[in-house]
C-alpha positions in Angstrom: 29.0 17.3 -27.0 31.5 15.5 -29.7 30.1 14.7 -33.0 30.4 11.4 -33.0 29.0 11.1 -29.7 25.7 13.0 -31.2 26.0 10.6 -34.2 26.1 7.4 -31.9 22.5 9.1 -29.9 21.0 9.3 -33.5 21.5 6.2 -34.6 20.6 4.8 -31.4 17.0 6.4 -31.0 16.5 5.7 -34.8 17.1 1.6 -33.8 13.6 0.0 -33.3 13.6 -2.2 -30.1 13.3 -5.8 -30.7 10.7 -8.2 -29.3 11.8 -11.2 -27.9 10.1 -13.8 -25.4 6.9 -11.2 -25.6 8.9 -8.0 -24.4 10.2 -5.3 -26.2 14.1 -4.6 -25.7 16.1 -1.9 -26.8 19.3 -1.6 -26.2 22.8 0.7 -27.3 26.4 1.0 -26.7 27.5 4.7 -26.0 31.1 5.3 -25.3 31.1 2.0 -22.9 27.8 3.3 -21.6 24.6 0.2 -21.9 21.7 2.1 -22.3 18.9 -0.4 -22.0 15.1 -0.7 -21.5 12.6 -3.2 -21.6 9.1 -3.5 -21.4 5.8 -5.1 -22.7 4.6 -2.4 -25.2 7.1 -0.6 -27.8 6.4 2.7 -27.0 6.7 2.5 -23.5 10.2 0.5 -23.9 11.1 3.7 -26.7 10.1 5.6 -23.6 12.2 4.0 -21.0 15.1 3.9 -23.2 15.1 8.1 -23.7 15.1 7.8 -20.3 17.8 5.9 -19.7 19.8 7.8 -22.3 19.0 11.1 -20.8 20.2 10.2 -17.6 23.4 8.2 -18.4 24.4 10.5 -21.3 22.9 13.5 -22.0 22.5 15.4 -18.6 26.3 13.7 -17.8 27.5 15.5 -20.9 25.4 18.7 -19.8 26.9 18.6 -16.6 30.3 18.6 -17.3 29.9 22.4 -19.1 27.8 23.3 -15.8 28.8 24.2 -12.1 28.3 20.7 -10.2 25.5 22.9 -7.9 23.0 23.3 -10.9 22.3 19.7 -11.8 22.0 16.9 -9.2 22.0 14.0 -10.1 19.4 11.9 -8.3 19.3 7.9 -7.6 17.5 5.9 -9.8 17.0 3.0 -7.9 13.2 2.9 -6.2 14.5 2.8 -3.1 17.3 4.6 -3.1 15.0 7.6 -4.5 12.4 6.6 -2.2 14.6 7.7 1.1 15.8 10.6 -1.1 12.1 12.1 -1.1 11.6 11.2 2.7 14.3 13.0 3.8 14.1 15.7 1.6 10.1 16.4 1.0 8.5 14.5 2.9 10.2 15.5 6.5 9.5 18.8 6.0 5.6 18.8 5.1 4.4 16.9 8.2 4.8 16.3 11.9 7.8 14.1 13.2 4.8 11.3 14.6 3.0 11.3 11.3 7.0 11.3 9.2 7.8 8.0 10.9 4.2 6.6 10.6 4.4 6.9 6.7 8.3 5.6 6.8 7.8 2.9 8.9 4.3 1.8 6.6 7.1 2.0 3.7 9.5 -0.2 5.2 6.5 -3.2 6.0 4.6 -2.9 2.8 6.2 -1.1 -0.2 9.9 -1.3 0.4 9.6 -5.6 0.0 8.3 -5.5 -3.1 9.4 -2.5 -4.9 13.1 -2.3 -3.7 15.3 -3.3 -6.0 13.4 -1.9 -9.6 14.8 0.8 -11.3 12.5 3.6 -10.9 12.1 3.8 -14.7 11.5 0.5 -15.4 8.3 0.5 -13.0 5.1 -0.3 -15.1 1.9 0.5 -14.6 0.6 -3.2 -14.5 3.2 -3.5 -11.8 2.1 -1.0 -9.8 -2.1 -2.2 -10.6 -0.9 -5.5 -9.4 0.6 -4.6 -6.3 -2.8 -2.6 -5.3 -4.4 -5.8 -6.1 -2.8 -8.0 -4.1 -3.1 -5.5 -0.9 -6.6 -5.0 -2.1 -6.8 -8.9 -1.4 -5.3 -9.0 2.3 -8.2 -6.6 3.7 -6.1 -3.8 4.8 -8.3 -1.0 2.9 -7.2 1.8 4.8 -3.4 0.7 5.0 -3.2 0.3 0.6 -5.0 3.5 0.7 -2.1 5.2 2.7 0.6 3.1 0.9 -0.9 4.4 -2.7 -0.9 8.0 -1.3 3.2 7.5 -0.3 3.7 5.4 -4.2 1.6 9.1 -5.7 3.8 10.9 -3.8 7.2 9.4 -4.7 6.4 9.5 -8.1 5.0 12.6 -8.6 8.0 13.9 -7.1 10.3 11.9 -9.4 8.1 13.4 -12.2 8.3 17.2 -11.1 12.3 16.3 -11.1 12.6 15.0 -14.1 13.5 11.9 -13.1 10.2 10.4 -15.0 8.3 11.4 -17.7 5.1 10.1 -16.1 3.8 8.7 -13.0 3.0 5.1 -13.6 0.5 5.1 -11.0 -1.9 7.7 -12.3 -4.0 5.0 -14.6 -3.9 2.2 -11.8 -7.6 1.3 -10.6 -8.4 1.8 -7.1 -11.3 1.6 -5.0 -11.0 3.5 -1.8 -11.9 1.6 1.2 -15.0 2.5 3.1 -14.2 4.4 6.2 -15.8 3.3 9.6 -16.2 6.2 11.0 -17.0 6.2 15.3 -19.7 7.3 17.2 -20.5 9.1 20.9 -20.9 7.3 23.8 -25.0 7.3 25.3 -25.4 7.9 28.7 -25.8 4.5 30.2 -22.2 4.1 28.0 -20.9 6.7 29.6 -21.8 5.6 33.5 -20.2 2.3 32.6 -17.0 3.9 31.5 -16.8 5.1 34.9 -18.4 2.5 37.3 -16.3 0.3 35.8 -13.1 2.1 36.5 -14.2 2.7 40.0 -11.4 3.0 42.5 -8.4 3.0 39.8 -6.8 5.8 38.3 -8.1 5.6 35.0 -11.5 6.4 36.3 -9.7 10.4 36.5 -8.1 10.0 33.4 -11.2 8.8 31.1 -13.4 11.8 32.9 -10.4 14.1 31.2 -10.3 12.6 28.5 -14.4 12.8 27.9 -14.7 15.9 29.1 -11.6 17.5 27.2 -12.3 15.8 23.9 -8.6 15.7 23.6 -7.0 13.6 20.8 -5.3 10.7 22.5 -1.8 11.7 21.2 -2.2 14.9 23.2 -3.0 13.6 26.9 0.1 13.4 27.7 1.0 17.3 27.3 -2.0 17.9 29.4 -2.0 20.4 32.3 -3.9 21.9 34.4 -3.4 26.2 35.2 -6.6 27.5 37.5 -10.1 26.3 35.7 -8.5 25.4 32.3 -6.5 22.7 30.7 -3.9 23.4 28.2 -2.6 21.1 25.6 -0.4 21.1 22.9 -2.7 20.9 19.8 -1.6 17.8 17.5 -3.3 18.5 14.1 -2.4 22.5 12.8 -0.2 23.0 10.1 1.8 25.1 12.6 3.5 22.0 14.3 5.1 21.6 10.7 7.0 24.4 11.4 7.9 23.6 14.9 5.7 26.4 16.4 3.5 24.7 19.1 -0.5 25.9 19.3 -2.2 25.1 22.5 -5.9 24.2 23.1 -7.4 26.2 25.4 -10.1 23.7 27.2 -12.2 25.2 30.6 -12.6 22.2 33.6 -16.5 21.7 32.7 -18.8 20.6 35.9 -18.7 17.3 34.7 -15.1 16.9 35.1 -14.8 18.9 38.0 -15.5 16.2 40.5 -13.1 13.9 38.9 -10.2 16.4 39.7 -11.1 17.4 43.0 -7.5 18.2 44.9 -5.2 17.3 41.8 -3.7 20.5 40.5 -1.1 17.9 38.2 -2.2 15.3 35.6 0.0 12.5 34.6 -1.7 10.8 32.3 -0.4 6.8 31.6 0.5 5.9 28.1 -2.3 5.7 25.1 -1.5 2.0 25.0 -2.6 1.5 28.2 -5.8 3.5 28.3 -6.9 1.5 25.2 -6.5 -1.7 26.8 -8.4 -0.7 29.7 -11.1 0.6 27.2 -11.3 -2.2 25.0 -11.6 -4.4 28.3 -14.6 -2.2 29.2 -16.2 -2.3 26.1 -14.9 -5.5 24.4 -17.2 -5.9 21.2 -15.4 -3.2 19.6 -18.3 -1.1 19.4 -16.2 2.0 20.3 -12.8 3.2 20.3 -10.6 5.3 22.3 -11.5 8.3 19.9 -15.2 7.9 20.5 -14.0 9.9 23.7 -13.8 12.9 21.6 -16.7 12.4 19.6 -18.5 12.4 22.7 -17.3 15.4 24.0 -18.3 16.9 20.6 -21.4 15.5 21.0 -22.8 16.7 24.3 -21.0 20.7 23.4 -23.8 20.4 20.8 -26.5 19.1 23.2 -25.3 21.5 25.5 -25.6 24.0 23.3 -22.1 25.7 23.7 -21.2 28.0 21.1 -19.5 26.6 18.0 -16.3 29.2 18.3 -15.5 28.2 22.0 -16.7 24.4 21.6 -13.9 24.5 18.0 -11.0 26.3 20.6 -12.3 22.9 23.0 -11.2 20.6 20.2 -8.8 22.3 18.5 -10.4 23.0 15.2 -9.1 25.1 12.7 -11.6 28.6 12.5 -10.2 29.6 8.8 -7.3 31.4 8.4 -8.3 34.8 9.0 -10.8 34.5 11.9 -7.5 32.1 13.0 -5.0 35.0 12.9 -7.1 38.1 14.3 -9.7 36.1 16.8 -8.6 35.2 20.4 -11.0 34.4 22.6 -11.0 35.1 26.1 -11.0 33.0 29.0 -13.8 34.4 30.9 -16.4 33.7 27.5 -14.7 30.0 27.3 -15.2 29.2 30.9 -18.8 30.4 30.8 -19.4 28.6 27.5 -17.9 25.4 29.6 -20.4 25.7 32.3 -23.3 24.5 29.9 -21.7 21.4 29.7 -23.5 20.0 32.6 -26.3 17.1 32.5 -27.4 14.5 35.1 -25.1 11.1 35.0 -26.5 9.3 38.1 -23.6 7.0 39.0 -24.0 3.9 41.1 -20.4 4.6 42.3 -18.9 7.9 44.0 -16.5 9.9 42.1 -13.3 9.1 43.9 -10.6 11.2 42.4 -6.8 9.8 41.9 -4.3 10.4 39.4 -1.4 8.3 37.5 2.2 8.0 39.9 4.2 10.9 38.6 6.1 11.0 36.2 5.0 7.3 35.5 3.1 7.7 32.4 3.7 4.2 31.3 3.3 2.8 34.9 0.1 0.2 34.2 2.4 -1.8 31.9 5.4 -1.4 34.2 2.8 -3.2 37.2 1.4 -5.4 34.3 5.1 -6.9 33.4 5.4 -7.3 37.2 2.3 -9.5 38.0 3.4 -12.0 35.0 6.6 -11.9 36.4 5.8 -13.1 40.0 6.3 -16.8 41.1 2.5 -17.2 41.5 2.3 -16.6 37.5 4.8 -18.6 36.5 
């Protein structure tokens, strides 16, 4: 570095910032380079200005001297930075469903506000005010998940070097309280399938009871002799594109419901929730209270925790994980318990999903509002 370029940095950190209109500026001309900060207290503006003049000056300078492959220089726009650590961290830490969730949670909530700010110039009054305000609209467990995605972005900028600090470390947040479901009784239960009587989804509610699969895994669902396979959605394992299945014996209570079909074709999540909100309206359960229920009555049953964990695809610890493999014959036998009186009003009248149809109910659905009856 020249001389008098060092002599021009001196005398530029030595400047105090000035206050004007009730913020702080500091500001300096470096070989037709602005460095410039602002902010509402003086040392944070000093702060922001090293910044500045680190990335505009001294790593440019640095980097001249250095092969182009040892310094990057990374955006500092929010948003610009923002898709920077989505492409490049956060794609490679989770699953492609949960990757777009988080983007597309970015693009609705944080993306309108924080856009266009310079990622130094971010305070942390910015940042309490924006928790605030989606503190205000009621969505608890969406500003939870946007202030996990803000920690992330900025801790990342931090580790880089990018930021000296994460602005959002001091902000004041109280977490949400989580609702958290519940199993299905027994008179729940028969309703779930008298009410379904005669329709497919009678079948695919008794699978998805009696499974305790997560509803993003029906669909990879299938049936080899007495056990179900599917793809398990929540190990660490999918990261790294190596697929773990769930290993899940045809109990007795399910075994009526799947009398003759050796093939399930499950229809879309979408459209098994709106035939379960229709059946129980109030909100009182959810889809997922499908697999709490299964959990539940493995417990009743007393199945044994290993095999009932392989049901529902529960993580055993690492080692028992990579030395443990159960066999069939102790699953299936651990299945059998799972058996209790139900006492239906209906019969059990087995039928699966068209094939290959998985989104078929809304397919009929946009028909019959379609139809010159309905119009």
């Amino acid at each position: 570095m020249e001389q008098q370029t060092q002599n021009k940095i001196v005398k530029a950190i030595q400047k105090p910032p000035r206050f004007h209109n009730r913020i702080f500026e500091k500001r300096a001309l470096i070989n037709g380079i602005e460095i410039y900060a602002c902010a509402t207290n003086e040392n944070e503006c000093i702060t922001l200005f090293l910044d500045d003049l680190t990335q505009k000056i001294i790593l440019p300078t640095i980097s001249t001297a250095t092969p182009r492959h040892v310094i990057k220089k990374l955006p500092s726009n929010f948003h610009e930075f923002a898709m920077y650590y989505f492409e490049n961290v956060k794609k490679r830490k989770v699953i492609a469903s949960t990757y777009y969730n988080d983007l597309n949670r970015y693009q609705n909530h944080i993306k309108p506000v924080f856009e266009t700010l310079n990622l130094r110039a971010i305070s942390t009054d910015f940042c309490q005010n924006f928790v605030d305000q989606m503190s205000a609209t009621g969505k608890g467990k969406t500003k939870d998940e946007c202030i996990s995605t803000l920690n992330g972005i900025f801790n990342y900028a931090v580790d880089r070097g990018v930021l000296n600090r994460n602005p959002m470390k001091p902000v004041v947040n109280i977490p949400h309280e989580r609702k958290h479901g519940k199993a299905l009784t027994l008179e729940e239960e028969k309703k779930l399938f008298e009410y379904t009587y005669g329709t497919e989804f009678q079948t695919m509610f008794a699978v998805a009871l009696y499974t305790g699969m997560r509803p993003n895994e029906y669909q990879t669902a299938r049936i080899e002799g007495e056990i179900i396979f599917a793809k398990n959605s929540k190990r660490k394992n999918a990261v790294r594109g190596i697929i773990e299945w769930k290993r899940i014996p045809i109990c007795p209570m399910l075994k009526p419901f799947l009398e003759g079909i050796t093939e399930l074709d499950m229809y879309g999540v979408q459209s098994m929730r709106e035939m379960f909100n229709k059946i129980f309206p109030n909100k009182e359960h959810t889809l997922k209270d499908l697999r709490r229920t299964f959990y539940s009555r493995c417990e009743t049953s007393n199945v044994n925790d290993k095999a009932r964990d392989e049901f529902v695809g529960h993580s055993k610890g690492e080692l028992h994980d990579a030395y443990s493999e159960l066999p069939d014959d102790f699953l299936i036998a651990e299945a059998q318990k799972i058996c209790y009186e139900l006492k239906l009003n209906v019969p059990i009248a087995p039928k699966s999903a068209p094939k290959k149809n998985r989104f078929g109910l809304a397919e009929k659905l946009k028909k019959l509002k379609n139809t010159p009856e309905n119009q």
